[in-house]
FIFILO-214381 format. One line per field, with one value per residue: y, z, x of N, C-alpha, C in turn; residue in three letters. Coordinates in pm, 1 decimal. Atoms other than C-alpha are relative to their C-alpha. Layout:
! FIFILO-214381
n.y	[Y|...]
n.z	[Z|...]
n.x	[X|...]
ca.y	[Y|...]
ca.z	[Z|...]
ca.x	[X|...]
c.y	[Y|...]
c.z	[Z|...]
c.x	[X|...]
residu	[ALA|...]
***
This chain:
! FIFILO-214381
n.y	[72.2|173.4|118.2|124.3|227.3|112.6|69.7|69.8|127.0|87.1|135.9|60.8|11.6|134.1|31.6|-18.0|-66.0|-49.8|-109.4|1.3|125.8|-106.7|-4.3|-89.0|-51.2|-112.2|45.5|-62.3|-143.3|-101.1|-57.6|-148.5|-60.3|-51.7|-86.3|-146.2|-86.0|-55.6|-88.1|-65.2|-102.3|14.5|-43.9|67.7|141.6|91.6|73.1|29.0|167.9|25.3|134.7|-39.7|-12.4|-98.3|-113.7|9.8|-33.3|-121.8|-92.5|-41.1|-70.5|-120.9|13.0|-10.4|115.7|-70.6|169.2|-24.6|52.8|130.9|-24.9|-89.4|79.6|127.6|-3.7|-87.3|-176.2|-56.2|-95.5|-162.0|-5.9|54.6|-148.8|-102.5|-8.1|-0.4|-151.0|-8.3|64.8|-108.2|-117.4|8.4|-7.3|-125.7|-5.8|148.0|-0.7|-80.5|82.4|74.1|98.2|145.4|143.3|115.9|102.1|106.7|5.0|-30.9|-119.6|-139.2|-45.7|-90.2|-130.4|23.1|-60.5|-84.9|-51.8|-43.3|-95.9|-131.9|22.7|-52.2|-95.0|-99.4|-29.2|77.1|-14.7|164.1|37.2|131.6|31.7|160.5|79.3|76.6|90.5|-9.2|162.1|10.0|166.8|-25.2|-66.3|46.6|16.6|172.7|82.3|58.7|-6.6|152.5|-107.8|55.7|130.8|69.9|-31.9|-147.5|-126.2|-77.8|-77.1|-122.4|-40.7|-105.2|20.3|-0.3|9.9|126.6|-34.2|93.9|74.1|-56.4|-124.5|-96.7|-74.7|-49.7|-106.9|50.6|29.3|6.6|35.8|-34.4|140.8|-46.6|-38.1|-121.2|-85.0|-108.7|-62.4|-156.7|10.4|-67.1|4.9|92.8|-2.3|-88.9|73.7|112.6|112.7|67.2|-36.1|78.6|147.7|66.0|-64.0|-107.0|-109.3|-37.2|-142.0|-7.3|-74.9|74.4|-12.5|163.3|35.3|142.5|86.5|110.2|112.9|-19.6|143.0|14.7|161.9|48.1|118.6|49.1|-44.3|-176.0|21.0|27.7|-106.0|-99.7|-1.6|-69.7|-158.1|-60.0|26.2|-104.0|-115.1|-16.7|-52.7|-6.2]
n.z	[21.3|107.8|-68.3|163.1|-67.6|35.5|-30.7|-0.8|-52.2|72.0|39.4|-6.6|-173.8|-52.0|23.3|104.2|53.0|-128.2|-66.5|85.8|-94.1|0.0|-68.9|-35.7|133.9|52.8|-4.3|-64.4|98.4|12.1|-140.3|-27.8|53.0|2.8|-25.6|2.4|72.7|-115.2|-81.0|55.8|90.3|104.8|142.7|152.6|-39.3|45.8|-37.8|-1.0|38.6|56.1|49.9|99.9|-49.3|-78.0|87.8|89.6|-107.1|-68.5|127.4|-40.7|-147.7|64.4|-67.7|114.5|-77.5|-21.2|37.3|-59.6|80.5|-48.8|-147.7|-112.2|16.6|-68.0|-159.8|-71.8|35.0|-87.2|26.8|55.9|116.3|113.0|-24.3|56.4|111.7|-26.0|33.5|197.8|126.0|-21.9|40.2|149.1|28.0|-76.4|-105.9|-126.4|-93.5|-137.3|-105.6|33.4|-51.8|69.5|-25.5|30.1|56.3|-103.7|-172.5|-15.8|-106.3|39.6|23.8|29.6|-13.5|-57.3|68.3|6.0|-128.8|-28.9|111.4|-18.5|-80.7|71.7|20.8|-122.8|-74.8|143.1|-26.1|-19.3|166.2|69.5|-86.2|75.0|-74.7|-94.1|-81.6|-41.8|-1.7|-103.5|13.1|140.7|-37.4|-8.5|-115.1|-0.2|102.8|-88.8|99.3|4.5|-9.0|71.4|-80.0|29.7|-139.2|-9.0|-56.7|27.7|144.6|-23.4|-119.9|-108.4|-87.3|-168.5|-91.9|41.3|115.5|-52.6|57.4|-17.4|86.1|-94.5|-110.5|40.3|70.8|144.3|72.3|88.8|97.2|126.3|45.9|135.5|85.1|80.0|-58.4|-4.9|-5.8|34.1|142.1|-52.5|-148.9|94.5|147.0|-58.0|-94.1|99.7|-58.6|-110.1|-125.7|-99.6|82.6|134.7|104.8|16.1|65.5|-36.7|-51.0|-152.7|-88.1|37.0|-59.7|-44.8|-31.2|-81.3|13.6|-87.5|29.9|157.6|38.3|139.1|15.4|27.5|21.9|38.4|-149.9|12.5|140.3|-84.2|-72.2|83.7|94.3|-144.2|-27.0|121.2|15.8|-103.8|-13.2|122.5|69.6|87.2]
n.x	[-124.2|4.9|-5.7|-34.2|-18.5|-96.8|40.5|-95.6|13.4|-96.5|68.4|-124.5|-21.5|21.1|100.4|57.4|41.6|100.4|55.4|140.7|73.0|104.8|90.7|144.3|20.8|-81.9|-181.8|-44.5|-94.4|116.0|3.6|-41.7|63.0|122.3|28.0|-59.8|98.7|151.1|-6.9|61.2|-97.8|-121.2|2.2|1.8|-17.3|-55.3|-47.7|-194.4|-22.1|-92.7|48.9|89.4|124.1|-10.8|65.9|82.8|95.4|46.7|74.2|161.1|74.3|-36.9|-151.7|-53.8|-75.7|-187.0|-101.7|-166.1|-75.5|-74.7|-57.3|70.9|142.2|-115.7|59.0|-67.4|-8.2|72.8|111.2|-19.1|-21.7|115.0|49.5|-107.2|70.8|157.4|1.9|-89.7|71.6|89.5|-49.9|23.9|206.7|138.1|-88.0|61.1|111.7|-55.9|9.3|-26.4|66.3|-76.9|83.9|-99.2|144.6|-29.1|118.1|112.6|40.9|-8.6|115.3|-45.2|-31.3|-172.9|-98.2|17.0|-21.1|-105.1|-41.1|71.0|-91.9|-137.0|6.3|19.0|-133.1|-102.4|-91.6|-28.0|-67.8|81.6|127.4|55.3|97.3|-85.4|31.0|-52.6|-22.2|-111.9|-116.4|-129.2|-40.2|-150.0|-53.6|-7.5|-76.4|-118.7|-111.8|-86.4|-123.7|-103.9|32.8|156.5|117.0|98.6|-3.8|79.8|-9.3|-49.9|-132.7|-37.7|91.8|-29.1|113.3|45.3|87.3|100.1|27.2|135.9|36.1|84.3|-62.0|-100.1|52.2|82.6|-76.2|84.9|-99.9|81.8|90.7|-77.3|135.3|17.6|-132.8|26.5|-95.4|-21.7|-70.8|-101.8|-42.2|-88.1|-113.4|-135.4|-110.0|-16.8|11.9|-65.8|83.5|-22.9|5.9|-42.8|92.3|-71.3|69.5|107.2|-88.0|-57.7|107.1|99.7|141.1|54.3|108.5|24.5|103.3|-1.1|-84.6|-62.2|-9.6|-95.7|72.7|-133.7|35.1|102.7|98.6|41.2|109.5|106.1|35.7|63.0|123.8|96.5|-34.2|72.6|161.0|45.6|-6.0|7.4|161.7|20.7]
ca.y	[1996.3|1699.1|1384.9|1089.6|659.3|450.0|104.2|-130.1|-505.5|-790.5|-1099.7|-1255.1|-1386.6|-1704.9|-1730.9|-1748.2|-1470.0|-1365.9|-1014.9|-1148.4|-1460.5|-1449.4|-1380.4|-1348.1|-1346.2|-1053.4|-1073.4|-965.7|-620.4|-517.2|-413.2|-185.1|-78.1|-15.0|128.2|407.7|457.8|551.4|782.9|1140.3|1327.1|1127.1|1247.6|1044.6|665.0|413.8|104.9|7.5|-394.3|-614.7|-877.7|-825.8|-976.7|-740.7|-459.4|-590.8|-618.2|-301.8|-145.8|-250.9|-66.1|234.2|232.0|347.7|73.7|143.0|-183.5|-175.2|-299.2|-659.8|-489.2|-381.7|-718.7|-937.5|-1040.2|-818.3|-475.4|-218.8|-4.4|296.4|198.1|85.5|438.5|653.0|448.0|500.6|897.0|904.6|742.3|986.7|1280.7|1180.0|1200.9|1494.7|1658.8|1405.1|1619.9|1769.0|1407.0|1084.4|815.7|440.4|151.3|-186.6|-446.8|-738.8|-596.8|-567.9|-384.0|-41.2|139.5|453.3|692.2|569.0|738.5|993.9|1112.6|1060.4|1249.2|1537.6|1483.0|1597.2|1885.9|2043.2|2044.5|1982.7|2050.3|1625.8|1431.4|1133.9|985.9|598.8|372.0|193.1|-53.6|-136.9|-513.2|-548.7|-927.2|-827.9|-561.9|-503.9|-525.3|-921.8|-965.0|-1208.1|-1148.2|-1456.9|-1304.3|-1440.5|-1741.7|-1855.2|-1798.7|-1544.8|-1196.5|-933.8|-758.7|-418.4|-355.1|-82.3|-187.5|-47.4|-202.1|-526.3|-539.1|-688.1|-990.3|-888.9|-676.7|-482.5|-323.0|-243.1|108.5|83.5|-27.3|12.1|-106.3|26.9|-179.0|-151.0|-88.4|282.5|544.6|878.7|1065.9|1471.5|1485.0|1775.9|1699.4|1356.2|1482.2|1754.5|1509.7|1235.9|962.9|955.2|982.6|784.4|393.1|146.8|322.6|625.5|792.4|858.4|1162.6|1261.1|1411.1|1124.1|1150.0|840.1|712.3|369.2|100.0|-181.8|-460.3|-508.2|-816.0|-827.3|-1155.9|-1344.7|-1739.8|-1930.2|-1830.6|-1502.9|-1538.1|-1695.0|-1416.5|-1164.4|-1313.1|-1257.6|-875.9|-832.5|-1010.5|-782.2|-464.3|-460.1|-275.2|-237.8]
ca.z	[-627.6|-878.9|-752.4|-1004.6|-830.9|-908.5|-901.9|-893.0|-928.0|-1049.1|-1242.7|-1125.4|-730.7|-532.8|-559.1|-881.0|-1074.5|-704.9|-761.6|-1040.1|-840.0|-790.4|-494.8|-416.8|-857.1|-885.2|-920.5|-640.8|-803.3|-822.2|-467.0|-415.8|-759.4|-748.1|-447.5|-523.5|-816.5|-566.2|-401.9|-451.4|-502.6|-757.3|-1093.4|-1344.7|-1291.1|-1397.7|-1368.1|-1334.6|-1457.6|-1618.4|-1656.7|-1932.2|-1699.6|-1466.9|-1680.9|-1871.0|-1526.5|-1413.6|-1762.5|-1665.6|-1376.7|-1620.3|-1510.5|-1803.6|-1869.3|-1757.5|-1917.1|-1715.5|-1871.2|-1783.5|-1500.0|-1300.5|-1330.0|-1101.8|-736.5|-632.8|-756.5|-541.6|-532.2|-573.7|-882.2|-1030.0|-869.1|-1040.7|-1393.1|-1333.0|-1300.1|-1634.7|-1814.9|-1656.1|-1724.1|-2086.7|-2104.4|-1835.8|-1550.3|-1249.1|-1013.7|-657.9|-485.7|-598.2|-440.4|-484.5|-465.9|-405.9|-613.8|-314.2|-47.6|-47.8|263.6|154.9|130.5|-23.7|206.7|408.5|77.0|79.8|422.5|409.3|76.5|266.0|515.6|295.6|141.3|443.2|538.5|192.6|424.6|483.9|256.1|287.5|466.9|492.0|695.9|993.9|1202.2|1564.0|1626.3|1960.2|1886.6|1623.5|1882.7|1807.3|2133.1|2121.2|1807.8|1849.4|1586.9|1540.6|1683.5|1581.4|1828.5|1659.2|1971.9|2014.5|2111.6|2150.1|1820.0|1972.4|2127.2|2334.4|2549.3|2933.8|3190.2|3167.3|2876.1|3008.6|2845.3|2825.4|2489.8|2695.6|2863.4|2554.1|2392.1|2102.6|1812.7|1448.7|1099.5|732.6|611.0|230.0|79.7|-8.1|9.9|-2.1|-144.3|-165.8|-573.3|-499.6|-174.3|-376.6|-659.1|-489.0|-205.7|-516.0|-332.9|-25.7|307.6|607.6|509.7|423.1|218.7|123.4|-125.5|131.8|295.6|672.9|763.4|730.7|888.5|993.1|964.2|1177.4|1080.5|1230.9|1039.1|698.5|491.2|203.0|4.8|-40.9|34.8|-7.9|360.0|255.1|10.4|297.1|538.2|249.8|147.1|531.8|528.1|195.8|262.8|623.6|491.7|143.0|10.0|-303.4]
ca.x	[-628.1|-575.1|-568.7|-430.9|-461.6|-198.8|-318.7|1.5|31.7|286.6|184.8|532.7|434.7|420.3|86.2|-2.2|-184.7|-311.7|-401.9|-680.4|-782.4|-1173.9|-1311.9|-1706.3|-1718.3|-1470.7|-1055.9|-895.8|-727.2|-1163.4|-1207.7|-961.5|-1010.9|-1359.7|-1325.0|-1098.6|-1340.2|-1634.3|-1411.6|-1535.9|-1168.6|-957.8|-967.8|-794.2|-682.0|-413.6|-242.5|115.1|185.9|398.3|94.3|-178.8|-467.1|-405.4|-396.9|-652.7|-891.8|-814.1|-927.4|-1272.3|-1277.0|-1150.5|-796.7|-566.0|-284.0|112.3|295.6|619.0|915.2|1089.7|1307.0|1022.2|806.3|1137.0|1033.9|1305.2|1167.4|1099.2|801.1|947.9|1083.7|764.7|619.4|867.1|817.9|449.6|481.3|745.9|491.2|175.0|337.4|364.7|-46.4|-145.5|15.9|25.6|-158.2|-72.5|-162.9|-51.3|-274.2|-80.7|-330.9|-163.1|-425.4|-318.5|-544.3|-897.6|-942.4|-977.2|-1284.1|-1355.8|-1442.1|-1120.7|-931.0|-1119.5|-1059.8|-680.6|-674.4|-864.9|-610.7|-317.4|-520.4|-595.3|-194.3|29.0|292.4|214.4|465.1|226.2|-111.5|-115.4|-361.7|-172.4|-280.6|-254.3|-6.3|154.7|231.2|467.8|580.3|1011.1|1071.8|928.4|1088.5|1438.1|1763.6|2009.3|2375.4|2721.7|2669.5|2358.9|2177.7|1876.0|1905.8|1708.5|1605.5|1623.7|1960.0|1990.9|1696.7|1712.7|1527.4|1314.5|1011.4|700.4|597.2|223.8|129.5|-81.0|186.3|421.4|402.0|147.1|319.1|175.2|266.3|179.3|-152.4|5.2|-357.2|-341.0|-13.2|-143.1|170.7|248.3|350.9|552.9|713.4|812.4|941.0|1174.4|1344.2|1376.5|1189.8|1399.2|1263.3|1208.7|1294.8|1226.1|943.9|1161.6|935.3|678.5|942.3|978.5|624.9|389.2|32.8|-161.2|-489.3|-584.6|-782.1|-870.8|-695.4|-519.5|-518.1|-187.8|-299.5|33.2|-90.2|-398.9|-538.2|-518.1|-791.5|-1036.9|-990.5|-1002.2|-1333.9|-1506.2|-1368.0|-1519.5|-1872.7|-1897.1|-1786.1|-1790.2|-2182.0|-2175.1]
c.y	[-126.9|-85.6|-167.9|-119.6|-6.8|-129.8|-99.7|-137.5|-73.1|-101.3|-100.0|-36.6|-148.6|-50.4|67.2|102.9|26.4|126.9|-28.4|-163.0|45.1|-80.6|80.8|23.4|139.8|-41.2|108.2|138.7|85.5|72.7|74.4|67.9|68.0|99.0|149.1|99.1|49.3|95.0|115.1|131.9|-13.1|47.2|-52.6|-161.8|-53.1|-131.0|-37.0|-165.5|-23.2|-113.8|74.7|-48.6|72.5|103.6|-3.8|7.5|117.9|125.6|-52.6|52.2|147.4|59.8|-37.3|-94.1|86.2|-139.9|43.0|-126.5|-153.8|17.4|-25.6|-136.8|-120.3|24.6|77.1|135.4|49.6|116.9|138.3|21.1|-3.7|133.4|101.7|-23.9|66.6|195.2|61.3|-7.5|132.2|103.2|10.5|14.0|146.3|20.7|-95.3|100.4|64.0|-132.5|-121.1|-128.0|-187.4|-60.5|-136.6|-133.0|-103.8|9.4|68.4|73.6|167.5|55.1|166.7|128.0|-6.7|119.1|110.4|143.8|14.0|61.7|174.6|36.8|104.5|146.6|65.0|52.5|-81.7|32.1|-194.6|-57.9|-104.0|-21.9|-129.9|-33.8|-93.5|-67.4|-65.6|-191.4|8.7|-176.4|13.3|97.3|-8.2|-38.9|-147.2|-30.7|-50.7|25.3|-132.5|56.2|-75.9|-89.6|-115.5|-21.8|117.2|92.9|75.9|120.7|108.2|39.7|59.2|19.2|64.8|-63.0|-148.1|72.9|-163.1|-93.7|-21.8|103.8|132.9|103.9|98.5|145.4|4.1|25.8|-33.4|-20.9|41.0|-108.3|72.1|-31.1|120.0|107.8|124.7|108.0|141.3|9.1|86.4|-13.5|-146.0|7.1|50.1|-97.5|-153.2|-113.4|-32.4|105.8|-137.5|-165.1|-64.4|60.9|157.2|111.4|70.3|128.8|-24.3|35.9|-86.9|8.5|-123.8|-52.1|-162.6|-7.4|-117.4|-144.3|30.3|-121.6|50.9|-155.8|-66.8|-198.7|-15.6|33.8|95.1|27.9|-63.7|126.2|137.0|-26.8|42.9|116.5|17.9|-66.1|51.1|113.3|52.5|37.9|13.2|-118.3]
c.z	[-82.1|47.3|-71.9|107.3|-113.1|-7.6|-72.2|12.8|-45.5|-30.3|77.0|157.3|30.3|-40.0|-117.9|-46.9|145.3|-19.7|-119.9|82.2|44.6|169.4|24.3|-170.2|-29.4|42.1|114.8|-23.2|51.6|111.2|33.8|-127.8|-10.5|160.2|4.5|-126.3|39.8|53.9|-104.7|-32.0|-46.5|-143.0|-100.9|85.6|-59.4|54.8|-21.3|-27.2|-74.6|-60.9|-66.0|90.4|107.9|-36.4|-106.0|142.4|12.1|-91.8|-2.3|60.3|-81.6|26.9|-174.4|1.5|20.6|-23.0|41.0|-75.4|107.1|129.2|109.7|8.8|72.4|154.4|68.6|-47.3|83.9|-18.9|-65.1|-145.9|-78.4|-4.1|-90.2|-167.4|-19.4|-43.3|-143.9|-75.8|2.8|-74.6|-136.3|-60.6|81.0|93.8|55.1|118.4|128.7|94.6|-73.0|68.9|-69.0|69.1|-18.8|-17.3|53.9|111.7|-18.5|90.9|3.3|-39.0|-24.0|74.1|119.2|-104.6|-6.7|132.0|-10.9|-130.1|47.1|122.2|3.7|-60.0|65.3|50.0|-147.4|92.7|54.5|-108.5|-19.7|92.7|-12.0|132.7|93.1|95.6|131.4|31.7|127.5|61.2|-28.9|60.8|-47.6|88.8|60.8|-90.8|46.7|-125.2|79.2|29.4|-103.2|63.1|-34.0|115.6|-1.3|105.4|-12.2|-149.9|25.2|88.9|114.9|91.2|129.9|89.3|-60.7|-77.4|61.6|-132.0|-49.1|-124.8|45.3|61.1|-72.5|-68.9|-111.5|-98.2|-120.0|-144.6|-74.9|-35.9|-148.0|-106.7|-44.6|87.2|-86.1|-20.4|-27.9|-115.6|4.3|85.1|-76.7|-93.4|45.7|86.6|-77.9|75.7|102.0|109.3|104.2|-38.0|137.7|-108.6|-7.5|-73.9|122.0|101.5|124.6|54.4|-29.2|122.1|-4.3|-12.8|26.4|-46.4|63.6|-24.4|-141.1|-39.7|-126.1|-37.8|-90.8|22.6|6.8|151.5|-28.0|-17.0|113.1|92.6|-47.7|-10.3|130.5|4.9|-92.4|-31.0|154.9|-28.5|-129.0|-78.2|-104.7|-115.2]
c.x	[-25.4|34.8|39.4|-0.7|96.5|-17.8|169.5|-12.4|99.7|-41.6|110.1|-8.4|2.6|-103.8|-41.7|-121.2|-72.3|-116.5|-158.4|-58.2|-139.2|-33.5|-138.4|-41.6|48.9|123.2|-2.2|37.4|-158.3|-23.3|57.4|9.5|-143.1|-46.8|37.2|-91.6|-112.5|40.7|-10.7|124.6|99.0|-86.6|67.0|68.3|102.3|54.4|109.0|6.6|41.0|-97.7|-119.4|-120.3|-3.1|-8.6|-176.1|-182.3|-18.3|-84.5|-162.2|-47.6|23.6|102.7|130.6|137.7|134.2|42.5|130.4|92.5|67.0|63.4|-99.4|-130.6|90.0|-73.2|85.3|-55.6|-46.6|-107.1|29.0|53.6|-118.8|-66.1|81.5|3.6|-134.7|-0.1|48.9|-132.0|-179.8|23.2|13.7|-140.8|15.1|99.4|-30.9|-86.3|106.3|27.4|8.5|-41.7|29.3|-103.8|70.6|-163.7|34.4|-93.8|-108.5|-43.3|9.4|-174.8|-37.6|-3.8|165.0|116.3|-47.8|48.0|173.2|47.6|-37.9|85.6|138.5|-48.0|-59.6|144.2|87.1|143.9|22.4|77.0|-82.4|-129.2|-40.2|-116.6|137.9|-111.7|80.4|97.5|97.4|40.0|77.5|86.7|185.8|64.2|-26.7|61.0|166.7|92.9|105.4|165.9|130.8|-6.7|-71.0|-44.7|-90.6|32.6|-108.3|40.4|58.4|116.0|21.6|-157.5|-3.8|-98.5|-80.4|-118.7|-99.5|-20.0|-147.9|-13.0|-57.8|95.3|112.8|-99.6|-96.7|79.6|-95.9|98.6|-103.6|-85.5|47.3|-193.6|-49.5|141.8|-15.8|101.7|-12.7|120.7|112.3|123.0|112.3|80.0|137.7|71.6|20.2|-27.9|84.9|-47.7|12.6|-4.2|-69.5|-89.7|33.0|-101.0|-136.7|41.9|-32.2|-97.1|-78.2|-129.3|-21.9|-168.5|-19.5|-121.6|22.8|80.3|48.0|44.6|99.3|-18.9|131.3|12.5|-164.7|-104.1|-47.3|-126.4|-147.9|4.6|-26.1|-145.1|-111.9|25.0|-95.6|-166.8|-36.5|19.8|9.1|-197.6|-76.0|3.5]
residu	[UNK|UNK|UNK|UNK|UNK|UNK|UNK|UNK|UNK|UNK|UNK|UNK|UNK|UNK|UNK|UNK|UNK|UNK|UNK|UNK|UNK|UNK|UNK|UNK|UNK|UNK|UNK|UNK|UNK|UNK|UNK|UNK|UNK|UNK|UNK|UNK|UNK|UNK|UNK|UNK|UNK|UNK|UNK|UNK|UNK|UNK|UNK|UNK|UNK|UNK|UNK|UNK|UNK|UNK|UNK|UNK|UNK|UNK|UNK|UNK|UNK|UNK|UNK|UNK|UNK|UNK|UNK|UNK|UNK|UNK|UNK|UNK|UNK|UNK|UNK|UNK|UNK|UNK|UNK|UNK|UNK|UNK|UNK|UNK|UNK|UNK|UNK|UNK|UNK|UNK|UNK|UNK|UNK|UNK|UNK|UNK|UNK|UNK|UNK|UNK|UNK|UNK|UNK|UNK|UNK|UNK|UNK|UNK|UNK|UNK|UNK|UNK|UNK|UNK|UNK|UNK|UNK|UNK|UNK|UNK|UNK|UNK|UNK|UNK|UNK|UNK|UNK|UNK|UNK|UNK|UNK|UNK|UNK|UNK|UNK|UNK|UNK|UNK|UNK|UNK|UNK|UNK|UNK|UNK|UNK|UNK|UNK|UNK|UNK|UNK|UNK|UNK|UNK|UNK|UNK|UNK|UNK|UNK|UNK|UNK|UNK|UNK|UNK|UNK|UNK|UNK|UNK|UNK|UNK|UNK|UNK|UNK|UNK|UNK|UNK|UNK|UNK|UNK|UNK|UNK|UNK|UNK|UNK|UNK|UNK|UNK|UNK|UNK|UNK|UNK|UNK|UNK|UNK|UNK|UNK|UNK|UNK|UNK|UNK|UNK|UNK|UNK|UNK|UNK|UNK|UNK|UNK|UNK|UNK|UNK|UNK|UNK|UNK|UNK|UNK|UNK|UNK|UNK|UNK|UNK|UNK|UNK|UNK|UNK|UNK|UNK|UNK|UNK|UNK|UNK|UNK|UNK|UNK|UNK|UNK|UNK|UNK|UNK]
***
């Protein structure tokens, strides 16, 4: 099966040119570039961006460019748009492949045989529409989270609650959220249900598989960038 990366980034963030920011003497973007280039079943590469050092990084790693147009470079765009240019523009070079592997150049925590595994994941069962990495957070649980009503007073987020909700993480159901560092899509499966599927990340369809890791760093302020740099000088080898 063919296997095409996506490597996605925006010059246009809070933090300035983040995803090329250096940590350890490499831009952020290299790490999960370089490691999807170690893994042993993608077959061709690109990059999706609206910013030239970002494209221009990832073309050292050998990452063909995708210059997205003005729309697709606003802090409001959504992925799936940029995903959906991204394929247009593939498909104009080479087929795209059976498996569509999105790399988001913000989070370093990715390692390759991680992609390799949830790529082997999907072609063991293509009946998966996707295979991301999740992680477990029962701080962030919904059932602690509070919504603001018409009162301006706090409520509970989740409405239709029954019964009291221990106050103890320990006690709530395990509760997991996408680490947005690799989205393992079924090219097929995407194309036919036109990117809609279970939201808020619609393109990733209704049968998604899971693989857990232990944490997930998205690098969005200046902390980021310190706790990225301890992930990536304990688990980073190469």
């Amino acid at each position: 099966m063919k296997v095409t990366a996506l490597l996605t980034g925006r010059g246009n963030n809070t933090l300035k040119d983040k995803n090329v920011l250096d940590i350890l003497g490499h831009p952020v973007l290299y790490y999960p570039a370089h490691a999807a280039r170690a893994a042993k079943t993608i077959h061709a590469y690109y990059c999706s961006s609206d910013d030239n050092k970002i494209l221009d990084a990832a073309a050292k790693e050998g990452y063909i460019k995708i210059v997205r147009p003005d729309y697709l470079g606003a802090p409001t765009t959504q992925h799936v748009d940029v995903i959906k240019h991204a394929i247009g523009m593939i498909q104009e070079r080479e087929p795209l492949g059976d498996i569509l592997v999105v790399i988001l150049a913000n989070n370093v925590t990715i390692k390759s045989e991680w992609i390799d595994h949830c790529i082997k994941m999907m072609q063991d069962d293509m009946s998966i529409s996707a295979v991301v990495p999740v992680y477990e957070d029962n701080d962030h649980h919904p059932l602690r989270g509070k919504r603001i009503d018409e009162d301006n007073r706090l409520q509970m987020y989740e409405r239709d609650v029954i019964g009291k909700v221990s106050t103890n993480r320990q006690d709530l159901p395990k509760c997991y959220f996408l680490s947005h560092n690799i989205w393992v899509l079924n090219t097929r499966m995407l194309l036919e249900s036109n990117f809609e599927g279970q939201q808020p990340w619609g393109f990733m369809g209704n049968n998604i598989a899971y693989y857990e890791i232990d944490e997930s760093i998205d690098i969005h302020k200046p902390i980021d960038l310190y706790i990225a740099k301890e992930w990536i000088a304990e688990n980073y080898t190469d």
